[in-house]
C-alpha positions in Angstrom: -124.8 -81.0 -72.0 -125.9 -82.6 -68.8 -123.7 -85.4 -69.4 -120.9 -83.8 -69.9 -121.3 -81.5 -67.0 -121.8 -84.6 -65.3 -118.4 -86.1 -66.5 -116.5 -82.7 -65.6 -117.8 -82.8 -62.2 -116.6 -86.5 -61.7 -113.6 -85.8 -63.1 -113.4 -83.0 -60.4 -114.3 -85.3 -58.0 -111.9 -87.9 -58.5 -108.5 -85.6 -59.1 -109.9 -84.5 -55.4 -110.2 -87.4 -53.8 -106.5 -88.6 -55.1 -105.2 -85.0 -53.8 -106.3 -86.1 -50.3 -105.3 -89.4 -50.4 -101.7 -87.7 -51.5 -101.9 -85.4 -48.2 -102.5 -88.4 -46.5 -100.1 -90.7 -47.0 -97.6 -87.3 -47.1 -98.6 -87.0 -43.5 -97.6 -90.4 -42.7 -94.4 -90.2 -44.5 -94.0 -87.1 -42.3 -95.3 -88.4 -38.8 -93.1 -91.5 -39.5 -89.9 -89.0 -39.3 -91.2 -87.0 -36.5 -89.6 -88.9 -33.4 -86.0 -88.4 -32.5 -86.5 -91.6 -30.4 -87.3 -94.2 -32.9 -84.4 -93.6 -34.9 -81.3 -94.5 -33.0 -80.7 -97.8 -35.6 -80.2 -95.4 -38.3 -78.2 -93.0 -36.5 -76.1 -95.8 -34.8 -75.6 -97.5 -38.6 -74.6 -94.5 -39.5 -72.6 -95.1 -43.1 -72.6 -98.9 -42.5 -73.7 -101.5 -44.8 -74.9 -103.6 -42.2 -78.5 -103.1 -40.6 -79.8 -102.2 -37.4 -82.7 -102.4 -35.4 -83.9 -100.3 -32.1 -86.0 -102.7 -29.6 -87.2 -101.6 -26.4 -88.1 -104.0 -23.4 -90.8 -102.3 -20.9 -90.7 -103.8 -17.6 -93.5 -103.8 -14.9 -93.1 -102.2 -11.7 -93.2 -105.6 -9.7 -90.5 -106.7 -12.1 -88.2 -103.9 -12.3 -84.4 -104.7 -12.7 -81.2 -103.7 -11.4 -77.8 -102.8 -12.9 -76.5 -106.6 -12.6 -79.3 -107.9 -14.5 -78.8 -105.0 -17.7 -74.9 -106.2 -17.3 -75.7 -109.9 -17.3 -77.8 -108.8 -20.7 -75.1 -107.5 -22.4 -72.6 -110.2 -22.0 -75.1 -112.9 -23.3 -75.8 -110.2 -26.3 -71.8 -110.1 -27.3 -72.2 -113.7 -27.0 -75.0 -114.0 -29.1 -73.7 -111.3 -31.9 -69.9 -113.5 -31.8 -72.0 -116.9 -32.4 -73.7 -114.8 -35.4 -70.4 -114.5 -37.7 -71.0 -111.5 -39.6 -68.1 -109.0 -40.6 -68.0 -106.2 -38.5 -64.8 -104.7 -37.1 -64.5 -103.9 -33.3 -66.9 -105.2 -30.8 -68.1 -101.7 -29.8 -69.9 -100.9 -33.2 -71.9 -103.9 -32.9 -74.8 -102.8 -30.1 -75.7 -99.4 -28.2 -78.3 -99.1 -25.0 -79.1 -97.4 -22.7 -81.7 -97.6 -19.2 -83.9 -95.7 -17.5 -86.7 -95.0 -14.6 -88.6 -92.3 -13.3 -89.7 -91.1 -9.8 -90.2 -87.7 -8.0 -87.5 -86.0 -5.9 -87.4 -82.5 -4.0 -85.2 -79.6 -5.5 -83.9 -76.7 -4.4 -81.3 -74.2 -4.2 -80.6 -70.4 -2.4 -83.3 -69.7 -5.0 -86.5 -71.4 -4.6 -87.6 -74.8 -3.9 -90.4 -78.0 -5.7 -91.0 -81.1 -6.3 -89.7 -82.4 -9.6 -90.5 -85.7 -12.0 -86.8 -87.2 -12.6 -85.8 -89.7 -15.2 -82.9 -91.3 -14.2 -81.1 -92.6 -16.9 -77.8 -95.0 -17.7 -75.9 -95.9 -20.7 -76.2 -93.9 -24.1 -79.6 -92.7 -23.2 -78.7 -88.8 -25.1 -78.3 -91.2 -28.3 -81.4 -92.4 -28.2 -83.5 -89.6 -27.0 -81.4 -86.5 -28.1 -82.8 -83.7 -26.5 -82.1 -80.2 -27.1 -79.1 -78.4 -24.9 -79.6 -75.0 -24.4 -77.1 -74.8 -22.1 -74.1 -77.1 -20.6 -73.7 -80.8 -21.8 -75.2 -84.1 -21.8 -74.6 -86.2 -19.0 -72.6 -89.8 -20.0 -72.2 -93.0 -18.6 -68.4 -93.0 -18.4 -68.3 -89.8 -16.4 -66.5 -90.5 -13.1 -68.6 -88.6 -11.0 -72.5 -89.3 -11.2 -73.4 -85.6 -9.3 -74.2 -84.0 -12.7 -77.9 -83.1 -12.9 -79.6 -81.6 -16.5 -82.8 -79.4 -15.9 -85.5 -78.3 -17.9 -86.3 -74.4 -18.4 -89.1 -74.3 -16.0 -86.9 -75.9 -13.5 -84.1 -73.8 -14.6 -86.5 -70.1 -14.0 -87.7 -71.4 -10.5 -84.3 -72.6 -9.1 -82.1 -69.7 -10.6 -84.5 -67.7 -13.2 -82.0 -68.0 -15.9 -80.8 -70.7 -18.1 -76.9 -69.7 -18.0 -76.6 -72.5 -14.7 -74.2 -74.7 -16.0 -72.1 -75.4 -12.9 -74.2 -74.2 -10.3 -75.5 -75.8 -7.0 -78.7 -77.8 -6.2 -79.9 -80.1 -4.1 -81.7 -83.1 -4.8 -83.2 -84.8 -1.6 -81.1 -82.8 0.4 -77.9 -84.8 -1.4 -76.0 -81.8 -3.4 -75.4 -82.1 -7.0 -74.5 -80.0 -9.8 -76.6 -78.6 -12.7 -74.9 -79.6 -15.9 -77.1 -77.9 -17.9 -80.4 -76.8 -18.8 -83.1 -78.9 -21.8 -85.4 -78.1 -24.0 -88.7 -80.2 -24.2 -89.5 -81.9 -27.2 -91.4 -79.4 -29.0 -93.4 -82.1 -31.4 -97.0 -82.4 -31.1 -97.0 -85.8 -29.6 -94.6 -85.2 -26.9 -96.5 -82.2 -25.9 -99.0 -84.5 -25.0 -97.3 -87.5 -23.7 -94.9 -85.3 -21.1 -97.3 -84.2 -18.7 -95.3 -84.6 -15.7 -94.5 -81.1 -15.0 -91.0 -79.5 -14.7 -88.5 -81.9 -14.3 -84.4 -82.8 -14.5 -82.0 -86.2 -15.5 -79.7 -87.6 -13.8 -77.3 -90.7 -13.5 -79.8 -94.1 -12.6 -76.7 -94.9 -10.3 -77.5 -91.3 -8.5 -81.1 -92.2 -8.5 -80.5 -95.2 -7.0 -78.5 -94.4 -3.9 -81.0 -91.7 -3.3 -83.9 -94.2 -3.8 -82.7 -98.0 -3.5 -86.3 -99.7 -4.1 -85.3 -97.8 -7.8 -85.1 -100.5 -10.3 -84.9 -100.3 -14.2 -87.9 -99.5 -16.5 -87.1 -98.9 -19.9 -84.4 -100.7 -21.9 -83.4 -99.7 -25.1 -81.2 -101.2 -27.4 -79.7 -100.8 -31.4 -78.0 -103.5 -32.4 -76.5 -105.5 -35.8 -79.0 -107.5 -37.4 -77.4 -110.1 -39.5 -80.7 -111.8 -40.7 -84.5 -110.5 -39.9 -85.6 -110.8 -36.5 -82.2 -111.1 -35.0 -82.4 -108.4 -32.5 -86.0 -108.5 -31.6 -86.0 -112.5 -31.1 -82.8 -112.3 -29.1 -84.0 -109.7 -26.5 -87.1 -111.5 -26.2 -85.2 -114.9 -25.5 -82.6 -113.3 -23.4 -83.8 -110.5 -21.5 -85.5 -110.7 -18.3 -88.4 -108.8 -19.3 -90.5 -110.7 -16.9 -94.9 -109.9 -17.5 -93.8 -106.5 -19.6 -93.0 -106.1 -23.0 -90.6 -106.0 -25.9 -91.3 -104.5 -29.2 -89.2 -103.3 -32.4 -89.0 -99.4 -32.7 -87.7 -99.9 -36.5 -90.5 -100.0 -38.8 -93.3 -99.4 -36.6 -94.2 -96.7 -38.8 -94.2 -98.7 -42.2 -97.1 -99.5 -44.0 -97.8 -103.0 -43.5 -96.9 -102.4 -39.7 -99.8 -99.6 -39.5 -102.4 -101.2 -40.8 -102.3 -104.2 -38.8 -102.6 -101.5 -35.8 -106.1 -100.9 -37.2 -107.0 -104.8 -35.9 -106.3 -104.1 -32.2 -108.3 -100.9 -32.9 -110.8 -100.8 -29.4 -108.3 -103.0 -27.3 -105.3 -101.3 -28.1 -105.0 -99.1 -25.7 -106.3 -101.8 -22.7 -103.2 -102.3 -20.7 -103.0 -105.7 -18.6 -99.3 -105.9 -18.5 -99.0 -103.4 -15.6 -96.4 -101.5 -17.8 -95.9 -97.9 -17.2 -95.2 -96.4 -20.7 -92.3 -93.4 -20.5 -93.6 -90.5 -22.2 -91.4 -90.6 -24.9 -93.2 -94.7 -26.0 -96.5 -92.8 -25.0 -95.7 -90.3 -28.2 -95.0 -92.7 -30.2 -98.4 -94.6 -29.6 -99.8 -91.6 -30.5 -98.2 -91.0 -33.5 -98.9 -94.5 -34.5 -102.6 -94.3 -33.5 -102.4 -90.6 -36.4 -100.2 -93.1 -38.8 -103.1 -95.8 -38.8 -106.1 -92.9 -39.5 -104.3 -91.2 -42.1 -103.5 -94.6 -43.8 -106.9 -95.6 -43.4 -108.2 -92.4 -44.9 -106.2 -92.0 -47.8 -107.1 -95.1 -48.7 -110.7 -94.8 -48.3 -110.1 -91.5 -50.5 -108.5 -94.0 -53.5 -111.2 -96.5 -53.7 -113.1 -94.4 -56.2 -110.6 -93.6 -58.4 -109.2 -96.6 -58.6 -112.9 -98.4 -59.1 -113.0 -95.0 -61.8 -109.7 -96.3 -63.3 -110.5 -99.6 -63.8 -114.1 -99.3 -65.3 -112.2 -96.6 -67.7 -109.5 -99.7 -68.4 -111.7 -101.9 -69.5 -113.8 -99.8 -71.4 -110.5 -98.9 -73.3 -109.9 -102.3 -73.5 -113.2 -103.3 -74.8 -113.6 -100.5 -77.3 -109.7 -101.5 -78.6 -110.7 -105.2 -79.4 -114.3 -104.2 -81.3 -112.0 -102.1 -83.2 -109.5 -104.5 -84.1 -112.4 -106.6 -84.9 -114.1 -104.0 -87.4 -110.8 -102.4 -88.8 -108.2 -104.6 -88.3 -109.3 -108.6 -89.2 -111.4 -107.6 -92.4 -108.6 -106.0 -93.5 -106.1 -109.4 -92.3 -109.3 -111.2 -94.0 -109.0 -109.7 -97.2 -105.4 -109.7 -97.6 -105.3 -113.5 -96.6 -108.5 -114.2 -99.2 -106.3 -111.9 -102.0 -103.2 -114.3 -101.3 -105.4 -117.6 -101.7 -107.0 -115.7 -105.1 -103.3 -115.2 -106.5 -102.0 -118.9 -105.5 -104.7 -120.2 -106.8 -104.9 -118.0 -110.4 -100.9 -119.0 -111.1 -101.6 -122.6 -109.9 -104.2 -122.7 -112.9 -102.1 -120.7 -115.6 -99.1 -123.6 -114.9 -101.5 -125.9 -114.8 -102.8 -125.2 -118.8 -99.4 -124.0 -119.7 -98.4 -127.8 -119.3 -101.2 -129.3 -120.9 -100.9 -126.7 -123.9 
């Protein structure tokens, strides 16, 4: 009885352990969807056949770039993807990006006044981070006029206490703009923690810039057609003046393989030397990452016993299938063969006397 209570309550314990090693790699699966921000290759692909990969390039604040350096990028990049000979029809399919900063600026209106963290932004930057509206419209890069601002609630409340301010006044620096509508903070658990920069607006990096002209560019982001592996990441780290920061791929950071290397740098991971200020939005991916890794990690820790459990069961199996086919199987092979070798030999010795009778 004690044995088999014994066997019941390993039983019980390994159909646990591979239920939490299932919520964990769930988890990952989930996390690995969780950012908007990191999918801007499979939103740009859309229903093509040909893959495409996000990069970003991080740039120091002693390096930080200016629009004719992101221009000069882009015309070596339509270079490079002409030189690379794959089918795809129309040049503008073949790459999106988009720039940014950040900085501080003064606000107000009739209303109220504060300081406010701005992220100044150029290109397709809605694409890749697309934030909710709650009011108004995005701002884009081919608008005319760059005097568009977008807000986020709490700036919204203390300015105008309302979110219905698509249209109306503010200043920014004492330069007048106007609010093109109000945001809605990502409401994920990561960015929650990441953003921690108060109330804040966008607005055009061209806008920033004549406002503050020792702005330069910190974040570049990019999707682009990847005719073999390791197109798009090698050619922004050959071309792009990145300077002492850093480039990394955004597509497939969440993958297996690509998390558990993560638990190598564990301890040093988070040491930066580069001088790189991380936007909040890479900071919430880190973290989501640095969950990814632990889960993985966990569930499988949580599958080494049933899989140790599996295999002893296998080769007991195993084991206990060859003794049988040793006890059942071959003396019954045996005596069939030794029953053939009785009958050749019985009819060999009736022709044999047959012919001498």
């Amino acid at each position: 009885m004690k044995s088999k209570k014994k066997r019941i309550v390993f039983a019980v314990l390994n159909a646990a352990l591979l239920v939490l090693a299932l919520v964990c790699f769930l988890l990952v699966h989930w996390l690995s969807g969780l950012l908007q921000s990191q999918q801007e290759a499979e939103r740009w692909r859309g229903e093509s056949e040909t893959r495409y990969v996000q990069v970003s390039c991080f740039i120091p604040e002693a390096d930080r770039l200016n629009s004719a350096a992101i221009n000069e990028f882009r015309s070596t990049l339509m270079k490079k993807l002409k030189e690379a000979s794959f089918d795809i029809q129309g040049e503008e399919i073949l790459f999106s990006d988009a720039w940014s900063t950040t900085g501080k600026v003064y606000l107000s209106s009739d209303n109220g006044h504060t300081n406010a963290a701005v992220i100044a932004v150029g290109g397709n930057f809605f694409d890749f981070h697309p934030i909710r509206l709650i009011t108004g419209t995005y701002l884009r890069q081919e608008d005319l006029m760059h005097d568009r601002v977008l807000i986020d609630e709490e700036a919204a409340w203390l300015l105008y206490g309302g979110n219905e301010l698509q249209g109306l006044p503010v200043e920014i620096n004492g330069v007048p703009f106007q609010i093109a509508g109000v945001i809605e903070r990502e409401q994920d658990f990561a960015s929650k923690k990441a953003y921690t920069a108060g109330l804040g607006i966008y607005m055009s990096y061209d806008a920033y810039h004549a406002l503050v002209e020792d702005s330069g560019v910190s974040c570049y982001e990019l999707a682009v057609a990847e005719p073999v592996k390791g197109f798009g990441l090698n050619l922004v780290k050959e071309s792009f003046p990145v300077g002492q920061g850093e480039v990394l791929q955004n597509t497939g950071r969440f993958r297996f393989t690509t998390l558990f290397k993560l638990l190598g740098k564990f301890g040093t991971r988070s040491m930066q030397t580069l001088g790189v200020i991380y936007p909040y939005w890479e900071n919430a991916a880190r973290c989501v990452e640095d969950w990814g890794a632990l889960l993985q990690l966990l569930g499988l820790l949580f599958l080494i016993l049933p899989v140790v459990t599996a295999v002893v069961l296998l080769t007991r199996l195993l084991r206990r299938g060859k003794e049988r086919f040793a006890e059942d199987l071959f003396p019954k092979w045996r005596d069939r063969i030794e029953e053939a070798v009785r009958v050749r030999q019985r009819r060999h010795w009736e022709r044999t006397h047959k012919g001498m009778k």
